[in-house]
KEKE-3310 file (N, C-alpha, C; in steps of 0.2 Angstrom, whole numbers, plus 5000, padded with zeros to 4 digits):
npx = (5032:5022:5020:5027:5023:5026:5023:5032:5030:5019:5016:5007:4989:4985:4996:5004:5017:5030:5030:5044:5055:5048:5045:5048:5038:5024:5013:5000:4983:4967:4952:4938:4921:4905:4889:4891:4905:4922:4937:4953:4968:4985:4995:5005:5005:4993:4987:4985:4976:4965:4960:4954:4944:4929:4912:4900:4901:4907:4922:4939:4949:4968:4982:4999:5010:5015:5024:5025:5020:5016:5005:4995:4990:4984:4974:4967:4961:4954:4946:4940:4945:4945:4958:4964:4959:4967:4981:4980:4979:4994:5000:5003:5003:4990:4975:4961:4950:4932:4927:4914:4914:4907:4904:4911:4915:4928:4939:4952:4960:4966:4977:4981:4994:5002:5018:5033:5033:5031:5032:5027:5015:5010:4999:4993:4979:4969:4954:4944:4927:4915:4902:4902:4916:4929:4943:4958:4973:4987:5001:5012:5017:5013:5009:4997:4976:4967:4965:4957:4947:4947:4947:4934:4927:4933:4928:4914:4908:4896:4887:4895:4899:4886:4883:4885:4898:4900:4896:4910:4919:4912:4916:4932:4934:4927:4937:4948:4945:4945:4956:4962:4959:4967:4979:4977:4974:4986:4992:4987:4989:5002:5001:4996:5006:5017:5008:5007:5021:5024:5016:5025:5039:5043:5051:5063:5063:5051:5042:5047:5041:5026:5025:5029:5019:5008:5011:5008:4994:4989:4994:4981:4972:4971:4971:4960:4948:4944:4936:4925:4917:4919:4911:4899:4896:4894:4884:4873:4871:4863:4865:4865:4874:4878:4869:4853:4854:4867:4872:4866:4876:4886:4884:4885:4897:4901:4897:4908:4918:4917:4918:4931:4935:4932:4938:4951:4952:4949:4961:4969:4965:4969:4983:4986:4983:4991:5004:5001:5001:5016:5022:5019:5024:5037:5038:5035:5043:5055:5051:5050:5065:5069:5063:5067:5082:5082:5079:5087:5102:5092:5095:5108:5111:5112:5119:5131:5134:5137:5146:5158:5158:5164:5177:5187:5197:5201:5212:5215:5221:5217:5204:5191:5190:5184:5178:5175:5184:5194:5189:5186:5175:5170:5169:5161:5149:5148:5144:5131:5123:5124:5113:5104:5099:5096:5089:5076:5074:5067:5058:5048:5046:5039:5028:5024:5019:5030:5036)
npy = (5000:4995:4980:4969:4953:4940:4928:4917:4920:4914:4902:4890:4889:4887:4886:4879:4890:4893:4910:4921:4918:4910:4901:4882:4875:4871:4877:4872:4872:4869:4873:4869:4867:4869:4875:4868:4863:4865:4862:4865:4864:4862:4855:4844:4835:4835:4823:4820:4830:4830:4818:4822:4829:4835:4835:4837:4850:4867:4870:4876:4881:4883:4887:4891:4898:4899:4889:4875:4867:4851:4852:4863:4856:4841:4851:4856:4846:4839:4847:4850:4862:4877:4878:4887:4897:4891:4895:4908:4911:4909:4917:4934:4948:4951:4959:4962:4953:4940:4926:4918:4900:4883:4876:4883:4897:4907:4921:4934:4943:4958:4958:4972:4977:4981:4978:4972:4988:5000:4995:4993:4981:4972:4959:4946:4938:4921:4914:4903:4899:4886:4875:4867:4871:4882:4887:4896:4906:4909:4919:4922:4915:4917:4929:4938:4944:4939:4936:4942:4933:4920:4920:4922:4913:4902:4907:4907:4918:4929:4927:4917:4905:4899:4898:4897:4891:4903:4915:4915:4919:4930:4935:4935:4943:4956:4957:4961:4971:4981:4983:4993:5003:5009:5010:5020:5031:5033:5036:5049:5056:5057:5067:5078:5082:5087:5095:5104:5109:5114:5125:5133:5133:5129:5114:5103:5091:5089:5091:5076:5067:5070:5065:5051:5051:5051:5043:5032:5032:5029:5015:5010:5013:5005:4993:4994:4998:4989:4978:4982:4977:4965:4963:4968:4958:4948:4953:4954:4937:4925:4910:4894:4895:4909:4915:4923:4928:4931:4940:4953:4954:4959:4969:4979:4977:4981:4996:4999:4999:5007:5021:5019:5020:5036:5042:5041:5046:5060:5062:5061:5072:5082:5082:5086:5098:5101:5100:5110:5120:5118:5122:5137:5142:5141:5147:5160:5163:5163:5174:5185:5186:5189:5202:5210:5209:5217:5229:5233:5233:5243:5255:5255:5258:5274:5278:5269:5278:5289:5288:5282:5295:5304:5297:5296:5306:5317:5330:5344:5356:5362:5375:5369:5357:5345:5357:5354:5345:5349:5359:5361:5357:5348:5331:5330:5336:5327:5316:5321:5322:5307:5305:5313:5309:5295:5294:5302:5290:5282:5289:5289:5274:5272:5281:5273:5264:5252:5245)
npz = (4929:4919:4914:4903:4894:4883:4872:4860:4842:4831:4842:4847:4854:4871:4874:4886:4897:4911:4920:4919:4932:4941:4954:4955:4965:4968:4982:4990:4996:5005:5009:5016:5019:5026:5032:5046:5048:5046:5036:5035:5028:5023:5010:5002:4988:4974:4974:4988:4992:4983:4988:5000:4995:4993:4985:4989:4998:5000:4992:4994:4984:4986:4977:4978:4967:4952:4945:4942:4931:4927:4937:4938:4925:4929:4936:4927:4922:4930:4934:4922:4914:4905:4892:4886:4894:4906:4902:4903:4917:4917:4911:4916:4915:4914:4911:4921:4920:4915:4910:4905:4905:4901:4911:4921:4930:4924:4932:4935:4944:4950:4964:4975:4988:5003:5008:5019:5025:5018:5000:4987:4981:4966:4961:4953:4952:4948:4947:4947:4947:4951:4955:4965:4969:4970:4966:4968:4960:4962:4961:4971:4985:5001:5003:5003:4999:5008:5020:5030:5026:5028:5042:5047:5040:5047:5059:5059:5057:5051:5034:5025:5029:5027:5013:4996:4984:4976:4983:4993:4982:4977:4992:4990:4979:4984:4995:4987:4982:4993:4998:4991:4996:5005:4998:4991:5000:5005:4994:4994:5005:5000:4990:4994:5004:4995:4988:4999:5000:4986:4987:4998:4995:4978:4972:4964:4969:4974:4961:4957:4967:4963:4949:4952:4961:4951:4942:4951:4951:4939:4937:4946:4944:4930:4936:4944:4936:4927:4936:4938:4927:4928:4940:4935:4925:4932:4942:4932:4928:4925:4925:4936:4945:4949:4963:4967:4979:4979:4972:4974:4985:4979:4971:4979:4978:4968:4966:4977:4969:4958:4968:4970:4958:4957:4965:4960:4949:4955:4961:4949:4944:4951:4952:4940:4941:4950:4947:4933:4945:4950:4940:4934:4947:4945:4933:4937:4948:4941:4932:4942:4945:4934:4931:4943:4939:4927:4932:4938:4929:4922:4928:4931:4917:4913:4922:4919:4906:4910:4919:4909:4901:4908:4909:4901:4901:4896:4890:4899:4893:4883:4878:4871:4878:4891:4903:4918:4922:4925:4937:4955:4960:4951:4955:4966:4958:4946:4956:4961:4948:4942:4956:4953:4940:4944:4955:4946:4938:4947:4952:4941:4937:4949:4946:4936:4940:4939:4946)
capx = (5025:5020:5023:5026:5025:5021:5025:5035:5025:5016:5016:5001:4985:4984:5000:5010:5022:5030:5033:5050:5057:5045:5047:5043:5036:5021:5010:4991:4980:4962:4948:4933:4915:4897:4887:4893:4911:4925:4945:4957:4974:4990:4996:5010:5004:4988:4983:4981:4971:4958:4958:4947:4938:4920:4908:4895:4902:4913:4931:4940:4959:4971:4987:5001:5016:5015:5029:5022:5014:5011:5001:4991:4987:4979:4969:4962:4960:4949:4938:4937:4944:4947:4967:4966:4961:4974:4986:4982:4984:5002:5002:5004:5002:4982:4971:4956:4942:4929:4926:4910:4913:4901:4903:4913:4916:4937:4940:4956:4961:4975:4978:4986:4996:5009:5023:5038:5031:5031:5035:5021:5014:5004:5000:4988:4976:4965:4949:4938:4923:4910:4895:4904:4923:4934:4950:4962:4980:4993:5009:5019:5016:5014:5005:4986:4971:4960:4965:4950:4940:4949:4946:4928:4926:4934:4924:4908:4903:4892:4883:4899:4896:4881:4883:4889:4904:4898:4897:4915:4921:4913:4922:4937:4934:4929:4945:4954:4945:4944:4961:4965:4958:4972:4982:4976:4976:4992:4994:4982:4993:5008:4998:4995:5014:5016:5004:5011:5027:5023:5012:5029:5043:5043:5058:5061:5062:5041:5043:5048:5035:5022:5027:5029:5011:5004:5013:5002:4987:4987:4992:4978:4966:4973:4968:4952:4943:4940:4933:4917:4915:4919:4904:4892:4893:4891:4875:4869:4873:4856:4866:4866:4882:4880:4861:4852:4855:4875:4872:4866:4882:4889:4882:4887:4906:4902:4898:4916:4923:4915:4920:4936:4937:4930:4942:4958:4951:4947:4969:4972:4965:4972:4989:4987:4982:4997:5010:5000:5006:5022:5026:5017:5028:5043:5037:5032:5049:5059:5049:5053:5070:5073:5061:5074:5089:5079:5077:5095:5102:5090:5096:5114:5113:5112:5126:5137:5136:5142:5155:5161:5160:5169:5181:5189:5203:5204:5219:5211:5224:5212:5197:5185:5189:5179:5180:5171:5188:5199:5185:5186:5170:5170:5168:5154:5145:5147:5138:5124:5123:5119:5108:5099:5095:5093:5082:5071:5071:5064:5049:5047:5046:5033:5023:5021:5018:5035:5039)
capy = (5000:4993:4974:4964:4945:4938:4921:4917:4921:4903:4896:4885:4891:4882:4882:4884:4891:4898:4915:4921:4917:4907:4895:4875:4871:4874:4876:4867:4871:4864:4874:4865:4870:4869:4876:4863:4859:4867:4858:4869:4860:4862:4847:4844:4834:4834:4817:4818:4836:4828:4812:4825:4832:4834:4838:4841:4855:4870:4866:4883:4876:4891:4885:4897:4899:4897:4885:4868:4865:4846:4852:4865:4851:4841:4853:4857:4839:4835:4850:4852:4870:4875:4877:4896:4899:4890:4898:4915:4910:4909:4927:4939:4953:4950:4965:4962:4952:4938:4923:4914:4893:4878:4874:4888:4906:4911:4927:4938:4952:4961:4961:4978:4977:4985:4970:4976:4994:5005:4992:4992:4977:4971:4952:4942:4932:4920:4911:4898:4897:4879:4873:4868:4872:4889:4889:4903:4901:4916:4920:4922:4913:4920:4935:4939:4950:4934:4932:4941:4930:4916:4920:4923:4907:4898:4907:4904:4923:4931:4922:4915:4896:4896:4900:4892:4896:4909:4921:4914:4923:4937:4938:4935:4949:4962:4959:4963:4979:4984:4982:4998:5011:5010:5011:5026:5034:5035:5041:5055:5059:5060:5072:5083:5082:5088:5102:5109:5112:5118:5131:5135:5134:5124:5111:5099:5086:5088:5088:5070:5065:5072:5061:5044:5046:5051:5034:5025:5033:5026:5008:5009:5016:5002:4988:4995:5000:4982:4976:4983:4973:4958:4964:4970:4951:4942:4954:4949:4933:4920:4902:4893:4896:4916:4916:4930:4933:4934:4945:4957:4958:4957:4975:4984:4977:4987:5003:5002:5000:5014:5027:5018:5025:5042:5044:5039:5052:5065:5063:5062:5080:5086:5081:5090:5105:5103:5102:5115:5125:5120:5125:5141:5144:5142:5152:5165:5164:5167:5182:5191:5186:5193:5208:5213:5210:5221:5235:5234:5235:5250:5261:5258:5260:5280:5280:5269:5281:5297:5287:5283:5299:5305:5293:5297:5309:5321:5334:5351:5362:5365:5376:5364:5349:5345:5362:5351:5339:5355:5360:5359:5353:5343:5325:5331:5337:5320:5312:5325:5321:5301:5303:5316:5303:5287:5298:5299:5286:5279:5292:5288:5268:5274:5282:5270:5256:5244:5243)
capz = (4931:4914:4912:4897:4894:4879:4868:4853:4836:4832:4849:4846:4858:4876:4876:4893:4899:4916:4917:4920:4939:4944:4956:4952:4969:4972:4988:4991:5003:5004:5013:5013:5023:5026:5040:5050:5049:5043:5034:5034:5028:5015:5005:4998:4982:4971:4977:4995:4992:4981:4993:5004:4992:4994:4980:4994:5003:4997:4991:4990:4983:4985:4974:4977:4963:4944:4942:4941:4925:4927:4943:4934:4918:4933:4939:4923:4918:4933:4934:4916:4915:4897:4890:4886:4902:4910:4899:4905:4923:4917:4909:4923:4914:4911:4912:4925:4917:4918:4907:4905:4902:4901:4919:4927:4928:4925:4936:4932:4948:4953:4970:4979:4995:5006:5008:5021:5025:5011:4997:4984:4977:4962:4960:4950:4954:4945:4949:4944:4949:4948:4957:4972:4970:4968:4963:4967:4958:4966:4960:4977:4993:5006:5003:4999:5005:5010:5028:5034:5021:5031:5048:5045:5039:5053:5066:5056:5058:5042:5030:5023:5029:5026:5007:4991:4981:4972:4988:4994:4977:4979:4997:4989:4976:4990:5000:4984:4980:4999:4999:4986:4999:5009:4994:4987:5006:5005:4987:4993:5009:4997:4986:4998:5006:4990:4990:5005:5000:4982:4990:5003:4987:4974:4973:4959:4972:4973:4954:4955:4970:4959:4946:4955:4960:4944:4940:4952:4950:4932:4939:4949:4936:4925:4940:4947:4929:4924:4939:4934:4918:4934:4945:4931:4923:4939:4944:4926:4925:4924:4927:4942:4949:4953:4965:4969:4986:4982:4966:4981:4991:4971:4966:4983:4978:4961:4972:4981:4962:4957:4973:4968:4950:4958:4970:4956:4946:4958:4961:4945:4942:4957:4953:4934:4942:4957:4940:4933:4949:4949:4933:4935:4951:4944:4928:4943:4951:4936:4931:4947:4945:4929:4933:4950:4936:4923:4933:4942:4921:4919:4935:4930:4909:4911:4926:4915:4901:4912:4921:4903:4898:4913:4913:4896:4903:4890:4890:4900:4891:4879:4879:4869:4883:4896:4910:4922:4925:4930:4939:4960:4964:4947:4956:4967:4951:4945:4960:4959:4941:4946:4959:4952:4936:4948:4958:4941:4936:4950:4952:4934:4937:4954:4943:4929:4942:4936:4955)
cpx = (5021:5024:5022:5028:5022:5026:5029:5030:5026:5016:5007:4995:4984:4992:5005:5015:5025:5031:5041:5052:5049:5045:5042:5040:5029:5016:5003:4990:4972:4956:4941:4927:4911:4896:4889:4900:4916:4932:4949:4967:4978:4993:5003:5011:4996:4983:4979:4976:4966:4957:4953:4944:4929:4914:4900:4895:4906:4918:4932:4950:4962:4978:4993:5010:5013:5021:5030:5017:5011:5005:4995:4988:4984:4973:4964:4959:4954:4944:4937:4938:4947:4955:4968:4966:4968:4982:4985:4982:4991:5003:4998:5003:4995:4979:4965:4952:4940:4928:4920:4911:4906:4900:4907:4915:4926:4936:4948:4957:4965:4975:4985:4988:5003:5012:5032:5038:5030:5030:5027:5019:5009:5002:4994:4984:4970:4962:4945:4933:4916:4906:4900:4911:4925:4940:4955:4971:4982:5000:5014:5014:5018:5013:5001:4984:4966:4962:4961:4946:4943:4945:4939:4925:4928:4931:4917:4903:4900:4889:4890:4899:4890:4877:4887:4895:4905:4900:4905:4920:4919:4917:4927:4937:4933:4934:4949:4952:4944:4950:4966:4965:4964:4978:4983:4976:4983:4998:4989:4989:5001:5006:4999:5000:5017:5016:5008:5019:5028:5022:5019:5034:5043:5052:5056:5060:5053:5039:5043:5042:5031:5022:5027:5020:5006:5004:5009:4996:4984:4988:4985:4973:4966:4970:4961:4948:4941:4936:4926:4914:4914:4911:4897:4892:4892:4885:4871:4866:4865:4856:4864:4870:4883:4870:4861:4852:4862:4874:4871:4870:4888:4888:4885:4895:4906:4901:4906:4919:4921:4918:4926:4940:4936:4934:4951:4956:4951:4957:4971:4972:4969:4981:4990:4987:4989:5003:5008:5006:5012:5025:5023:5021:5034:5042:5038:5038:5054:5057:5051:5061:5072:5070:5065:5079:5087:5082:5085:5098:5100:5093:5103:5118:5116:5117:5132:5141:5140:5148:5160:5165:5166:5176:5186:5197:5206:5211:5214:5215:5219:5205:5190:5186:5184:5180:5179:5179:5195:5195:5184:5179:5168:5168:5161:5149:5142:5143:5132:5122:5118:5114:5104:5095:5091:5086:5075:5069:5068:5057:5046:5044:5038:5026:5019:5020:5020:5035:5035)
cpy = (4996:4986:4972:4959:4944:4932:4921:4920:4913:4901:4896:4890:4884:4881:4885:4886:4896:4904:4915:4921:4913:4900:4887:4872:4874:4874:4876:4869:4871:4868:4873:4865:4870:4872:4872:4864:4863:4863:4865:4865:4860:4855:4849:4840:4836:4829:4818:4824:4833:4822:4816:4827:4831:4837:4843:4847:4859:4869:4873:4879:4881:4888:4893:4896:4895:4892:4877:4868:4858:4845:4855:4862:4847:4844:4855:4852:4837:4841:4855:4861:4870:4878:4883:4898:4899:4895:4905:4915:4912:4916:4931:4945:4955:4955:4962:4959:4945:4934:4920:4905:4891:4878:4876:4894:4904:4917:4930:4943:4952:4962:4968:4976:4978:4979:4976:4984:4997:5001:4989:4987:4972:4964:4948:4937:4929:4915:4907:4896:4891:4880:4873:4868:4879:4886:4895:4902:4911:4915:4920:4920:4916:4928:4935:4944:4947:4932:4934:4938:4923:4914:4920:4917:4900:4901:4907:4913:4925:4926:4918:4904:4895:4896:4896:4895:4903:4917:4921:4919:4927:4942:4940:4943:4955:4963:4961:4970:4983:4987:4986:5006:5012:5012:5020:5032:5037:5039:5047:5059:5061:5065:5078:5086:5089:5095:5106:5112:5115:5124:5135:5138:5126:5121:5106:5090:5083:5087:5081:5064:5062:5066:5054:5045:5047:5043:5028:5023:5028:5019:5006:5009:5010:4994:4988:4994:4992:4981:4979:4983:4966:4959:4964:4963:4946:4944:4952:4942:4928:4912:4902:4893:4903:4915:4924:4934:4935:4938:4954:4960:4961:4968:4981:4985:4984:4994:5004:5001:5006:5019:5026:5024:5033:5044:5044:5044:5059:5066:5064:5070:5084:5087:5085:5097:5106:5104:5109:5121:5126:5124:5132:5145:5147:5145:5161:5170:5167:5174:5186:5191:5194:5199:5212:5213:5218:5229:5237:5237:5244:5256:5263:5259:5266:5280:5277:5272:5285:5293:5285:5288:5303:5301:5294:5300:5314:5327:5342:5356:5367:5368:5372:5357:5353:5351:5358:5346:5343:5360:5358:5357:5347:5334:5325:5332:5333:5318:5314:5323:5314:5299:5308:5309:5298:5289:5298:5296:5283:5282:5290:5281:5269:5275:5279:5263:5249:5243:5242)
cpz = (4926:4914:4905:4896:4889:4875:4861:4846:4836:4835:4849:4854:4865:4877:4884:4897:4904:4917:4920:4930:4943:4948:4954:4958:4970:4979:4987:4997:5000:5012:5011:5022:5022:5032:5045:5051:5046:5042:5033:5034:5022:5017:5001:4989:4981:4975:4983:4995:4988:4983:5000:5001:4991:4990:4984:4999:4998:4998:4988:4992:4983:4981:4976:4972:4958:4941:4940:4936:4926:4933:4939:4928:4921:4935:4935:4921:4924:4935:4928:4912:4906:4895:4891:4892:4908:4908:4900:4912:4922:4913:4911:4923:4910:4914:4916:4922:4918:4910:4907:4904:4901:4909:4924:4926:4930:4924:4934:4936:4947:4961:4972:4985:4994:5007:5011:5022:5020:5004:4993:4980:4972:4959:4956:4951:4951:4948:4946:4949:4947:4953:4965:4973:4969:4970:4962:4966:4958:4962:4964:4983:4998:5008:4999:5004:5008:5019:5032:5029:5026:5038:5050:5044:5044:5058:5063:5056:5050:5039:5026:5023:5026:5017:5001:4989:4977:4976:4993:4988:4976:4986:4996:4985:4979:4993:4994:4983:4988:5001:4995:4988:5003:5005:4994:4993:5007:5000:4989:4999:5003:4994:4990:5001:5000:4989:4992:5001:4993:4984:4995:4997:4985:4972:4969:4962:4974:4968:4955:4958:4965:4951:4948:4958:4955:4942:4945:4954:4943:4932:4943:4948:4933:4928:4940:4939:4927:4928:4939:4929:4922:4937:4941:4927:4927:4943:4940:4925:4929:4925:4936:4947:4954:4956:4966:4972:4983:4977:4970:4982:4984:4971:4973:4982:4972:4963:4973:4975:4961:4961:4972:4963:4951:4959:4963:4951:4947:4959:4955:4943:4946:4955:4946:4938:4948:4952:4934:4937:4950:4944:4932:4940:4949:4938:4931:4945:4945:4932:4935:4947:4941:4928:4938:4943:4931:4925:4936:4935:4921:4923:4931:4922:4911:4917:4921:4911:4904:4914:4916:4902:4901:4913:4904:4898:4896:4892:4892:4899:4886:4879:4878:4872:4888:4904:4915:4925:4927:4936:4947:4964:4957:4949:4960:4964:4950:4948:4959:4953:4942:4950:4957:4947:4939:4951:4952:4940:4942:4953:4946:4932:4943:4949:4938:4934:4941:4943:4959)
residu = (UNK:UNK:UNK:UNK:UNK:UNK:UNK:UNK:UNK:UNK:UNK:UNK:UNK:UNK:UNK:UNK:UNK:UNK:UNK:UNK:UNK:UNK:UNK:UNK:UNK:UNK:UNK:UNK:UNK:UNK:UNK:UNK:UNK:UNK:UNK:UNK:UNK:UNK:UNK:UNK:UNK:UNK:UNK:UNK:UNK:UNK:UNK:UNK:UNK:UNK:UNK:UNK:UNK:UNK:UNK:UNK:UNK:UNK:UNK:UNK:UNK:UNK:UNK:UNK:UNK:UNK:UNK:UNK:UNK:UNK:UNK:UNK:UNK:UNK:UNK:UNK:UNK:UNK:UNK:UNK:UNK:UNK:UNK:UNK:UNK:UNK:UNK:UNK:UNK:UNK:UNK:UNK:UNK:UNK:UNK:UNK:UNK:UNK:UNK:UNK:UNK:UNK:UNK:UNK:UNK:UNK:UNK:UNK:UNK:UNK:UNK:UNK:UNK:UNK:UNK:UNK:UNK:UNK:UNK:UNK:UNK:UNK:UNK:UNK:UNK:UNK:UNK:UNK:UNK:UNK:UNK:UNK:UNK:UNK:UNK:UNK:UNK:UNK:UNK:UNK:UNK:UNK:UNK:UNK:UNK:UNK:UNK:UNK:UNK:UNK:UNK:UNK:UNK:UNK:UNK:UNK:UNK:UNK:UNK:UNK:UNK:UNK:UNK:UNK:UNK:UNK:UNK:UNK:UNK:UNK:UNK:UNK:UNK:UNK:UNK:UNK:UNK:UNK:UNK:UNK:UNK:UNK:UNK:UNK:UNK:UNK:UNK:UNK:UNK:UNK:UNK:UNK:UNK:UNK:UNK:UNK:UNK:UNK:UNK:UNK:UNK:UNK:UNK:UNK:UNK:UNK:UNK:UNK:UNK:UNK:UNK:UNK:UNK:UNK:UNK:UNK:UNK:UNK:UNK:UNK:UNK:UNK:UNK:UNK:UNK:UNK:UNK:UNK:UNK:UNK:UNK:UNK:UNK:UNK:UNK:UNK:UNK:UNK:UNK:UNK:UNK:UNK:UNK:UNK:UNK:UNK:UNK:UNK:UNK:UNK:UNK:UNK:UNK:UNK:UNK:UNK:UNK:UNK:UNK:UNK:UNK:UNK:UNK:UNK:UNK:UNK:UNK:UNK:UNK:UNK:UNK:UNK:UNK:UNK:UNK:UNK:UNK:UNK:UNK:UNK:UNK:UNK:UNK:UNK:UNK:UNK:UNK:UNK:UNK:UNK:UNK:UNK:UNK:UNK:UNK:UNK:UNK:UNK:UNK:UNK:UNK:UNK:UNK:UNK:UNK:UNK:UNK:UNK:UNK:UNK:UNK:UNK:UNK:UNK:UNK:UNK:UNK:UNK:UNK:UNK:UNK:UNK:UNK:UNK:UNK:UNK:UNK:UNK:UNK:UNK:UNK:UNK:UNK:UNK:UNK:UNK:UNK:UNK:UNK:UNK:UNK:UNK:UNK:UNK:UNK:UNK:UNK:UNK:UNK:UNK:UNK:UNK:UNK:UNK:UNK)
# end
């Protein structure tokens, strides 16, 4: 659940390098709009995607795979992105956060999504924001949460066109934190799954549950929680890059972050106090156990002793042996003997409220 990527000791600063399994090819596409007109078109090199480029209209570049460095040393070189930056693009195990430059904002999410039904995914995405471009650099192809930020932009609905880059990178970061509820919906339904069947009997197989979504509550805690160190410096923020209508739709994102953090908290506690119960169940359960054994012990301590005594076989030629074992109702006796006691003790347990 926890990643780790990190460089040699002394590896110079800026310096880059792929992460592990990453493919060298990567994929260009070029989505470029004004109120007017809309480009939508992947590319196969650098060249022919900055032969449309239009400094007049929004240029939103999507790059997807980390495997091409001398692609990423271009694109810094032509929109002047600074080395460090770059170099945390390539380390995938970056915490959520927000850069200030000279002449662009660098963004830092994590995208969530389902991928093949069930199959949980947590991908990195990093952004640069300028005047009239974004830059969005993915780790795997062919998978994101932008295709209703797509399709909205080809059918010209919302203020989307009619807006700078600024509000395109706010769309973008709303479909990543929009894209946590469905998540966490389904970490809520396992919870409660859960629930149910501690409350019915507790089995270790809910133990383990209970555990796996502990574990990705606290990924998801570990995602969301930055994002409103992102939103609160782009409502702040005084240059010209973020205006003050998108700061706007900016501070309603930082709302669903927050109900976000509410909600991953509010499971968190739920899921302490559901392992609480368990372990109080089966506390529960072993007491009544070893209370039924207890009390079974007790009944037959004081019968063991007579059957003991009884069971000796003394020699009844002698007066000072036991009369009782030449004696023709002597085994009836017996009995009467144990259930008189058992009889006892069990009024005796009645009364004392063990039972």
């Amino acid at each position: 659940m926890i990643r780790f990527c990190y460089k040699p000791a002394g590896t110079p600063p800026g310096t880059l390098r792929s992460p592990e399994g990453a493919s060298g090819v990567a994929k260009l596409r070029l989505i470029q709009y004004d109120s007017e007109s809309l480009l939508d078109e992947v590319f196969t090199d650098w060249d022919s995607l900055m032969a449309k480029y239009d400094p007049a209209k929004v240029n939103w570049i999507d790059i997807d795979g980390l495997g091409d460095i001398p692609l990423l040393e271009r694109v810094a070189e032509r929109f002047s992105l600074h080395s460090l930056a770059v170099e945390d693009v390539l380390n995938t195990t970056q915490r959520p956060k927000i850069e200030p430059f000279e002449n662009h904002f660098f963004i830092v999410s994590e995208m969530i999504y389902f991928i093949e039904g069930d199959e949980l995914c947590f991908e990195q995405v990093s952004i640069f924001l300028g005047e009239s471009f974004l830059i969005t650099i993915q780790e795997n192809a062919g998978h994101d949460v932008y295709d209703a930020v797509r399709a909205r932009l080809k059918s010209a609905r919302g203020y989307a066109r009619r807006m700078k880059a600024d509000y395109l990178a706010y769309a973008l970061l709303d479909a990543t934190v929009d894209h946590i509820f469905p998540v966490l919906e389904s970490v809520g339904d396992s919870i409660e799954e859960v629930e149910e069947e501690l409350l019915e009997k507790p089995v270790r197989s809910s133990l383990r549950k209970l555990y796996e979504a502990k574990r990705l509550l606290l990924a998801l805690r570990r995602a969301a929680w930055p994002h409103r160190e992102i939103f609160s410096t782009l409502m702040r923020d005084d240059s010209s890059l973020v205006t003050r209508s998108t700061q706007i739709y900016v501070r309603d994102c930082y709302d669903h972050v927050t109900q976000i953090i509410d909600i991953i908290e509010s499971y968190r506690d739920l899921s302490a106090g559901l392992m609480d119960l368990y372990l109080s169940s089966v506390g529960f359960r072993t007491n009544e156990i070893i209370r039924v054994l207890t009390i079974v012990s007790v009944f037959f301590i004081p019968l063991t002793f007579l059957a003991g005594v009884y069971g000796m076989n003394f020699d009844t030629k002698f007066a000072a042996n036991m009369p009782e074992l030449s004696w023709p109702f002597g085994y009836i006796f017996f009995w009467g003997i144990c259930l008189l006691t058992a009889g006892g003790m069990l009024l005796f347990f009645k009364r004392k409220r063990w039972l």
